[in-house]
C-alpha positions as CSV (number, residue, x, y, z in Angstrom):
1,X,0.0,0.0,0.0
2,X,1.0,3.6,-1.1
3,X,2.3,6.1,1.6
4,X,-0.3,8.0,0.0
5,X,-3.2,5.2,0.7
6,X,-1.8,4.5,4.2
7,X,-2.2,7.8,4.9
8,X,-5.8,8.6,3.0
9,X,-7.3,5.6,5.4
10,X,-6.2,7.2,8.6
11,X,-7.3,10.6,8.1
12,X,-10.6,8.4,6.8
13,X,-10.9,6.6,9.9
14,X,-10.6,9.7,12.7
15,X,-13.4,10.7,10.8
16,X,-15.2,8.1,11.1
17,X,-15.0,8.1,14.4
18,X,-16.3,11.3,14.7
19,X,-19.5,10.1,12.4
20,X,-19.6,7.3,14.7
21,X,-19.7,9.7,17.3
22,X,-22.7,11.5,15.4
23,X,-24.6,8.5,14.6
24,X,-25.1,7.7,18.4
25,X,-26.1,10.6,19.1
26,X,-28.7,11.0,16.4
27,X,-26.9,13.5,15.0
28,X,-25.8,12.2,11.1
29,X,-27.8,13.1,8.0
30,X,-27.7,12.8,4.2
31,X,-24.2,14.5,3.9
32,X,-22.3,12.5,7.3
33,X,-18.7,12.4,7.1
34,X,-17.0,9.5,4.7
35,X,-16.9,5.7,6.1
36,X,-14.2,4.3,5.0
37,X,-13.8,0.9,4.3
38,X,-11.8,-0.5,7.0
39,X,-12.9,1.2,9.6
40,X,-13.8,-0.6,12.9
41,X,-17.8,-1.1,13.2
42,X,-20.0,-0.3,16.2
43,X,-22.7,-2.8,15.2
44,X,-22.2,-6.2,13.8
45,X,-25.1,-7.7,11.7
46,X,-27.5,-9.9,11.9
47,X,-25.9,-13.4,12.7
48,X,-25.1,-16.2,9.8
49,X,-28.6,-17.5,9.4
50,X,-29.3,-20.8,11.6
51,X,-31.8,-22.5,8.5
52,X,-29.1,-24.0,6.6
53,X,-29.3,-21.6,3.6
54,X,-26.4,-18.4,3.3
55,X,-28.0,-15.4,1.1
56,X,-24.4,-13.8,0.1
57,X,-22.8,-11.0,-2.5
58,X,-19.5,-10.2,-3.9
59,X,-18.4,-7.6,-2.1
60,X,-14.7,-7.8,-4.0
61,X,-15.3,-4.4,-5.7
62,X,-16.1,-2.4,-2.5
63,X,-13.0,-1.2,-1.7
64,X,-11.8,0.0,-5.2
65,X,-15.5,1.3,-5.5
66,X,-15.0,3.3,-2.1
67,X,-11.5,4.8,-3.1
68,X,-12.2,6.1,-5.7
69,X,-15.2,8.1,-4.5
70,X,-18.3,5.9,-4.2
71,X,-20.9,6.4,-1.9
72,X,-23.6,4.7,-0.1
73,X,-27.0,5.3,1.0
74,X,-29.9,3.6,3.3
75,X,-33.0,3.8,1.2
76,X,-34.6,6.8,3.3
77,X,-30.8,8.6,1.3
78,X,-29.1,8.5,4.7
79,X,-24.7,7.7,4.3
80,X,-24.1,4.1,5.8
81,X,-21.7,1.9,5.7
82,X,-23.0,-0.8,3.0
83,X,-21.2,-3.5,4.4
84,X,-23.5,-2.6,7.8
85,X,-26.5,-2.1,5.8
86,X,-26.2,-5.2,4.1
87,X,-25.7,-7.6,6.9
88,X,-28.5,-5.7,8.8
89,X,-30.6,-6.6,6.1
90,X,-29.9,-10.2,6.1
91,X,-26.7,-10.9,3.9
92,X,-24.8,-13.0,5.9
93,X,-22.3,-14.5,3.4
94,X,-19.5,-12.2,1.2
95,X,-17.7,-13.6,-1.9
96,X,-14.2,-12.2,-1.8
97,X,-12.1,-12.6,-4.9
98,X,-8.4,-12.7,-5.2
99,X,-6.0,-12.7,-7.7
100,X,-2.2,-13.0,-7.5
101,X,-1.1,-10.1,-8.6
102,X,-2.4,-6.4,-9.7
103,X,-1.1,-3.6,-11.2
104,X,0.9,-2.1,-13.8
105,X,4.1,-3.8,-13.1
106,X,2.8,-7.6,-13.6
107,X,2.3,-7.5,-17.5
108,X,0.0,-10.3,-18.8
109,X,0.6,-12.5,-21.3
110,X,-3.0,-13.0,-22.5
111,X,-5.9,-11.9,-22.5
112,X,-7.1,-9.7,-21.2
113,X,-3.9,-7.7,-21.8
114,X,-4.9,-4.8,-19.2
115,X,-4.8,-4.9,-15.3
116,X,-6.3,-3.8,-11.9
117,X,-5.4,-1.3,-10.5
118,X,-2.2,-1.7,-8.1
119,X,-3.2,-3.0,-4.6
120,X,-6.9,-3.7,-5.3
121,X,-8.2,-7.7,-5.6
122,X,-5.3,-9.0,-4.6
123,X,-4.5,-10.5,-1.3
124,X,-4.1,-8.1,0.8
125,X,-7.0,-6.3,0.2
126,X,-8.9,-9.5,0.4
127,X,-7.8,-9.7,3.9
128,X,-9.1,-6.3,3.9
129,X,-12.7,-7.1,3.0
130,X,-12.6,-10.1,5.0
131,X,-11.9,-8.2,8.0
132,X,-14.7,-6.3,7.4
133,X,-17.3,-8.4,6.6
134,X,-16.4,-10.5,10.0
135,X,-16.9,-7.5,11.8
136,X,-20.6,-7.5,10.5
137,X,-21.2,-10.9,11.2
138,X,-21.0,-12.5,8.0
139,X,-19.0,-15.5,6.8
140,X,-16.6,-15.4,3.8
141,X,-16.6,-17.4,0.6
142,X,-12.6,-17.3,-0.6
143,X,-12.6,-17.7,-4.9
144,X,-9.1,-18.5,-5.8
145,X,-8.6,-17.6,-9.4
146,X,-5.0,-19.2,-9.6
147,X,-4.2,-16.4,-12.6
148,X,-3.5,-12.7,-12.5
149,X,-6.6,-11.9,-13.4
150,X,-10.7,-13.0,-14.5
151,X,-10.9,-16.7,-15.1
152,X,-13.6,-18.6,-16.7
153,X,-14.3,-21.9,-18.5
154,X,-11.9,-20.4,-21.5
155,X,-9.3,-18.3,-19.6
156,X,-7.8,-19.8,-17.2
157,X,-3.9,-17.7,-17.8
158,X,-1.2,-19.3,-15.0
159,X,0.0,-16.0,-13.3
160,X,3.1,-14.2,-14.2
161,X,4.7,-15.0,-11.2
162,X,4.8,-18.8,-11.8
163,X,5.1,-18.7,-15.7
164,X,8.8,-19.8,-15.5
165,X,7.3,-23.2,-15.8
166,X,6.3,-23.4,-18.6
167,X,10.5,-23.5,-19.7
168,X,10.4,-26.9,-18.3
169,X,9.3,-30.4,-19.5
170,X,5.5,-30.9,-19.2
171,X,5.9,-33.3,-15.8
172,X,8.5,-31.0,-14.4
173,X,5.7,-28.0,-15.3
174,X,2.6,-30.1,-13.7
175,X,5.1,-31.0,-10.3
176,X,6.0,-27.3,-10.1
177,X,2.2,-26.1,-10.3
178,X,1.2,-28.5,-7.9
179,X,3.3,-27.3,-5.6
180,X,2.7,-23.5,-6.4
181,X,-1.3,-24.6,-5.8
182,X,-0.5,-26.1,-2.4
183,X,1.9,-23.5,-0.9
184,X,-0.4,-20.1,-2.3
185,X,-3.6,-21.9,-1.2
186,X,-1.5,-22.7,2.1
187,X,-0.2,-18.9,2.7
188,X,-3.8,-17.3,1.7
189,X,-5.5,-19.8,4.7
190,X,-2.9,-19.3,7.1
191,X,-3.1,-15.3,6.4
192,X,-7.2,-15.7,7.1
193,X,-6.7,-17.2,10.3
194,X,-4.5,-15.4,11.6
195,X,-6.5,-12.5,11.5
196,X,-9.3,-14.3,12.5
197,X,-11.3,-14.7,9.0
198,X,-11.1,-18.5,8.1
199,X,-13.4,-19.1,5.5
200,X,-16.1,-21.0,5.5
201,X,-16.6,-21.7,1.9
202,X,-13.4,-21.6,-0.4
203,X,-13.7,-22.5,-4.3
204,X,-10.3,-23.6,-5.9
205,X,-10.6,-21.4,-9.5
206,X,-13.9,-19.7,-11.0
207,X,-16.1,-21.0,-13.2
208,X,-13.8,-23.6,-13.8
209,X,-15.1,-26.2,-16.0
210,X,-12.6,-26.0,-18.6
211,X,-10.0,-26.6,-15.8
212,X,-7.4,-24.1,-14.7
213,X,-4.0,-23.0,-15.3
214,X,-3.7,-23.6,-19.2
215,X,-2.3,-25.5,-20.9
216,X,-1.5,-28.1,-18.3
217,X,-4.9,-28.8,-16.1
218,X,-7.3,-28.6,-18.9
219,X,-10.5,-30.7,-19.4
220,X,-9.8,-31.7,-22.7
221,X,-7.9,-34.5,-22.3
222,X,-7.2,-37.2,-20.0
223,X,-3.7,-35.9,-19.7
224,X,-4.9,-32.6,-18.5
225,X,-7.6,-34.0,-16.2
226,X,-4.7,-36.0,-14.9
227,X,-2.7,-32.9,-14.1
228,X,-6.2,-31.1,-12.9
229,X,-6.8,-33.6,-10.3
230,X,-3.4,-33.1,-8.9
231,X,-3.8,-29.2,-9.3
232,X,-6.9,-29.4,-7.0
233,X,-5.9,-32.5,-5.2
234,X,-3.1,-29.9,-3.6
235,X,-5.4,-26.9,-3.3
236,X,-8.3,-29.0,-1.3
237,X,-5.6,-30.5,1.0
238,X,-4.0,-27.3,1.9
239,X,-7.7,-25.6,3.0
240,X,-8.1,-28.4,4.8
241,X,-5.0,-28.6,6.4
242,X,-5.5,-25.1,7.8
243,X,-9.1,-25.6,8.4
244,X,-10.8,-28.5,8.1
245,X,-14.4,-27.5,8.6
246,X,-13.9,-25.0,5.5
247,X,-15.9,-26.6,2.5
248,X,-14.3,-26.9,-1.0
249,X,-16.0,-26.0,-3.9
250,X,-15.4,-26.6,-7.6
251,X,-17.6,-23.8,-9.7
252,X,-19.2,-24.2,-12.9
253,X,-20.9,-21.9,-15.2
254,X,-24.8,-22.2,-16.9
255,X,-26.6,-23.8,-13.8
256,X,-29.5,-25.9,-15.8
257,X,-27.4,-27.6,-18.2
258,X,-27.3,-31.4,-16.8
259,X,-25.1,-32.5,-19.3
260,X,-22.3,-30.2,-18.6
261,X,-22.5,-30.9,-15.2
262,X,-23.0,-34.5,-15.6
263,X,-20.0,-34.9,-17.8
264,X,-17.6,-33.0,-15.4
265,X,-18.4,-34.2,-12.1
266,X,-18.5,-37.9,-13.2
267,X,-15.2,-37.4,-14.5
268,X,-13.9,-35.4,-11.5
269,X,-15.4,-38.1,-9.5
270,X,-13.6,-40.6,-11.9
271,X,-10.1,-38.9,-11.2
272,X,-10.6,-38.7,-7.5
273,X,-10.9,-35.0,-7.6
274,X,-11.9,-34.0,-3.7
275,X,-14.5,-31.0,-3.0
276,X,-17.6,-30.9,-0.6
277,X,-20.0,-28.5,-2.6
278,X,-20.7,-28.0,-5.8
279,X,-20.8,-24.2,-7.7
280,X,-23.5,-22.8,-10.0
281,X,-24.1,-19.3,-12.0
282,X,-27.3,-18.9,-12.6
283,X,-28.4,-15.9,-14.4
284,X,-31.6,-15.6,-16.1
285,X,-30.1,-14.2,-19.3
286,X,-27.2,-16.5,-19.5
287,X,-28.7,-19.9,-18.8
288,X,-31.9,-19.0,-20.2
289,X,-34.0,-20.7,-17.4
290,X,-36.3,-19.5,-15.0
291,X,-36.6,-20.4,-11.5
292,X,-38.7,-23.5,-11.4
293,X,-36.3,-25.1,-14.0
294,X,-33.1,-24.1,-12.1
295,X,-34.4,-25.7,-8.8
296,X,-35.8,-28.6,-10.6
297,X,-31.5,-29.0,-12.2
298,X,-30.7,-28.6,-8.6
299,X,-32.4,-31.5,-7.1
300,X,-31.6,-34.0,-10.0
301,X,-28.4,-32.5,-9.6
302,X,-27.9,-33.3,-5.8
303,X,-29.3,-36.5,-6.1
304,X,-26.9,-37.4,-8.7
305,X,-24.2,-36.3,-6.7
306,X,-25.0,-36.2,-2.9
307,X,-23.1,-33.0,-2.3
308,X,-25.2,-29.5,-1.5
309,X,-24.7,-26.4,-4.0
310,X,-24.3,-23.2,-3.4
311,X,-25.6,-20.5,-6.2
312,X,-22.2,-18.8,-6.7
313,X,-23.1,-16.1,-9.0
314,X,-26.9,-14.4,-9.5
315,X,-27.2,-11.4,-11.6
316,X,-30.3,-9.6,-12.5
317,X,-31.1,-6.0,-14.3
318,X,-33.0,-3.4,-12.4
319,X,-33.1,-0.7,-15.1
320,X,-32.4,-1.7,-19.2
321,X,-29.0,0.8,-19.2
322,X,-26.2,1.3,-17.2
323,X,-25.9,4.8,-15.5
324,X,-23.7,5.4,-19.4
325,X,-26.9,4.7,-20.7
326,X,-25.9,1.8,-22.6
327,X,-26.9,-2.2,-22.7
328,X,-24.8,-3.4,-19.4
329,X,-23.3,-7.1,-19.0
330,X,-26.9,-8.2,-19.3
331,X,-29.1,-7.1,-22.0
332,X,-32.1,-8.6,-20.5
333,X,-33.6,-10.2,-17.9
334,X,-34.1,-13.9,-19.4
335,X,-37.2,-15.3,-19.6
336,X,-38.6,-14.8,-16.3
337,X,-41.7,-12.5,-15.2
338,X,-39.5,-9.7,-13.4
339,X,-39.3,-6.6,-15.7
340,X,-35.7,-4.5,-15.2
341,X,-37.0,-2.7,-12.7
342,X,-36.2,-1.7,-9.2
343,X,-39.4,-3.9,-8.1
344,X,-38.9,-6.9,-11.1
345,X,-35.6,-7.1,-9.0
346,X,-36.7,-7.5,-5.6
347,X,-39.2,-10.0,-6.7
348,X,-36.8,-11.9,-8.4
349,X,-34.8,-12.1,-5.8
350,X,-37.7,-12.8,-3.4
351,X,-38.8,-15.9,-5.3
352,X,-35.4,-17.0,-5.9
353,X,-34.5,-17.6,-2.3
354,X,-37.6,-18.6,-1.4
355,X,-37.9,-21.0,-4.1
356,X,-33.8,-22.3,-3.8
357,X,-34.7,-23.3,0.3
358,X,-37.8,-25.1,-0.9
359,X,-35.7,-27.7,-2.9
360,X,-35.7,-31.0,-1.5
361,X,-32.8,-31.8,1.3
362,X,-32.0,-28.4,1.3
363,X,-30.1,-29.3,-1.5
364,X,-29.1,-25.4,-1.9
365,X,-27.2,-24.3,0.9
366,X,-26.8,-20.4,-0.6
367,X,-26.9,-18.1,-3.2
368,X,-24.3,-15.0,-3.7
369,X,-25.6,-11.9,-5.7
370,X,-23.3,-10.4,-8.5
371,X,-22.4,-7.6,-8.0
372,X,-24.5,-5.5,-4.9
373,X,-21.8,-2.6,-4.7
374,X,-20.1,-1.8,-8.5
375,X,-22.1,1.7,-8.7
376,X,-20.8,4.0,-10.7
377,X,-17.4,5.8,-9.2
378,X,-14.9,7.8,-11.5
379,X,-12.1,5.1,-13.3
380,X,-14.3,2.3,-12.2
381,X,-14.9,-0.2,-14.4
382,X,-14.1,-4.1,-14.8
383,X,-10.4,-3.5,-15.4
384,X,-8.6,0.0,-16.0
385,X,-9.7,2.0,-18.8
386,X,-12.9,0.1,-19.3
387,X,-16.9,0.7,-18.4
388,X,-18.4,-0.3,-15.9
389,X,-21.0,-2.7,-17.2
390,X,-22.4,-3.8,-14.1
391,X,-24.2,-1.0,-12.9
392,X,-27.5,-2.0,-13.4
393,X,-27.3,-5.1,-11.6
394,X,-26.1,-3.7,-7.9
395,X,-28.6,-3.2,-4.8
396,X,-27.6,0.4,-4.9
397,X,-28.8,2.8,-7.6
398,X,-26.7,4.8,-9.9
399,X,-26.4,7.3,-7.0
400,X,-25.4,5.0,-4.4
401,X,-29.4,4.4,-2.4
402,X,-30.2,1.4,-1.6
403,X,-33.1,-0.7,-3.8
404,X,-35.8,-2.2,-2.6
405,X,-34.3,-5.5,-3.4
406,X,-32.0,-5.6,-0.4
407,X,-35.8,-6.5,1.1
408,X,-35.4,-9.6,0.0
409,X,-32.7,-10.7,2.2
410,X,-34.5,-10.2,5.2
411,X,-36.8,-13.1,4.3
412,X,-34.0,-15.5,3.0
């Protein structure tokens, strides 16, 4: 962290202080001094719920968000600490996202070809966050990208820090990885506890169904589900060697499609890949299912597989643009009944929950909400120099208030 930061966050926290101060004495309004985001908290929230299901968001952005000038409102336009409001509200679970490295001085080879901006979404930061969300009472979801930066079912880029490998003879690569996997995964769960923050959810790579680290651990040949199984072999045994009552995940995308699911978890099970839970996205517009049909792939999906799932990703439009005025991540809202509203997404939401804890076995354990906090903020976007695409999705509106769809989490 920059002298410059170090110093920003202190003269941030004496002030809030003073609007902690203010608040208990009735005395803060609309315009109440900043809360930055690691301040200490004078209320935690509500407790992790005792019914068996975790109604979560990613809260990875909130700091970046924050920084660079975001602000955050109660729905009566009061300044509050969203991390506070949230968890008042119900949210008892927080995605955290971490990549290994950020900034203009870690080049990728790849795509994309851009970066983060220094000292954001890496670890540190994550520790950050995780700090802060334990302070409200919630639990934390780790998502281990293994790669610099975004990886999905077709990018999976091994970070520039460990792409000497790749000089070496393929077994000599997959040994070196393997032990890369174990000791980052290691140092990341040691950091978390001790602060205090062990995870209770961690999921080795995002969206991973195409594997991770390219070329070696992917899922298109037996070779590379070979190498796979040994990449998460060594990433599930070094959560649990830390902490063992953490629960691994392996994330997929397009919740809905048996097939895809079928196919990789018979041959994860087939390789003697480890994990406890099993990851979904679900999104309306991207799997093109509506909520009867994604709980109805849920239970065959569990009884297929006798492990519980955990929604990792839910998005949802609650106006058509972004605050640019332009067609966001999601052009629409799928075919479900909830128009891109402010109310369409509180009923969605609404039904979704209630609908995910009615599935037998309480199959679904959870569902995390992309992304509650990306509002607009100047230089903000998903990587520096691009939009912000996301805007219409958050539980805050373009100017920071907070939509009626943070409602819903008080009945989840």
């Amino acid at each position: 962290m920059s002298y410059a930061r170090q110093r920003s966050r202190l003269r941030a926290r004496l002030t809030a202080f003073v609007l902690a101060a203010a608040c208990l004495a009735g005395l803060a309004g609309p315009a109440g001094a900043a809360t930055p985001h690691d301040q200490g908290h004078d209320r935690p929230g509500r407790p992790v719920a005792d019914d068996g299901f975790a109604a979560g968001g990613d809260l990875t952005m909130l700091n970046w968000v924050e920084d660079s000038g975001g602000r955050y409102y109660d729905e009566n336009g009061r300044r509050v600490d969203p991390v506070q409001l949230m968890a008042a509200n119900g949210m008892d679970l927080a995605r955290l996202r971490v990549y290994t490295a950020t900034g203009p001085d870690h080049p990728r080879i790849g795509y994309p070809d851009s970066y983060l901006p220094e000292g954001y979404q890496d670890k540190a930061d994550m520790l950050d966050l995780a700090r802060r969300v334990t302070d409200n009472g919630m639990e934390t979801q780790l998502t281990l990208h293994y790669s610099d930066y975004w990886s999905n079912g077709a990018i999976q880029d091994i970070p520039s820090e460990w792409r000497d490998v790749t000089d070496l003879p393929d077994d000599q690569a997959v040994a070196a990885l393997e032990e890369h996997v174990r000791d980052y995964t290691r140092e990341i769960m040691l950091d978390m506890r001790d602060q205090g923050t062990v995870p209770a959810y961690v999921s080795l790579g995002n969206e991973m169904q195409g594997g991770i680290l390219f070329p070696y651990g992917t899922t298109t040949s037996e070779q590379g589900w070979e190498n796979l199984a040994r990449f998460l072999r060594a990433g599930y045994e070094a959560v649990k060697e830390v902490s063992p009552s953490t629960q691994v995940i392996l994330h997929l995308d397009d919740a809905g499609n048996m097939d895809k699911y079928e196919w990789f978890f018979s041959t994860a099970d087939a390789h003697g890949i480890p994990y406890d839970v099993i990851g979904a996205s679900y999104y309306p517009f991207w799997t093109r299912k509506d909520i009867p049909t994604v709980c109805a792939f849920f239970e065959q999906l569990h009884e297929r597989f006798g492990r519980k799932i955990m929604v990792m990703e839910t998005g949802i439009n609650w106006n058509q643009v972004t605050h640019d005025g332009v067609e966001g991540q999601l052009t629409d809202n799928g075919p479900v009944p909830y128009p891109e509203t402010p109310q369409g997404q509180a009923d969605f939401l609404t039904d979704l929950f209630r609908q995910l804890k009615e599935v037998d076995d309480g199959a679904v354990i959870g569902d995390i909400y992309w992304d509650p906090v990306m509002i607009p903020a100047p230089g903000v976007g998903w990587e520096v120099g691009q939009p912000n695409v996301v805007s219409n999705t958050t539980l805050f509106d373009f100017r920071g208030r907070a939509l009626p769809a943070l409602s819903a989490y008080r009945t989840a």
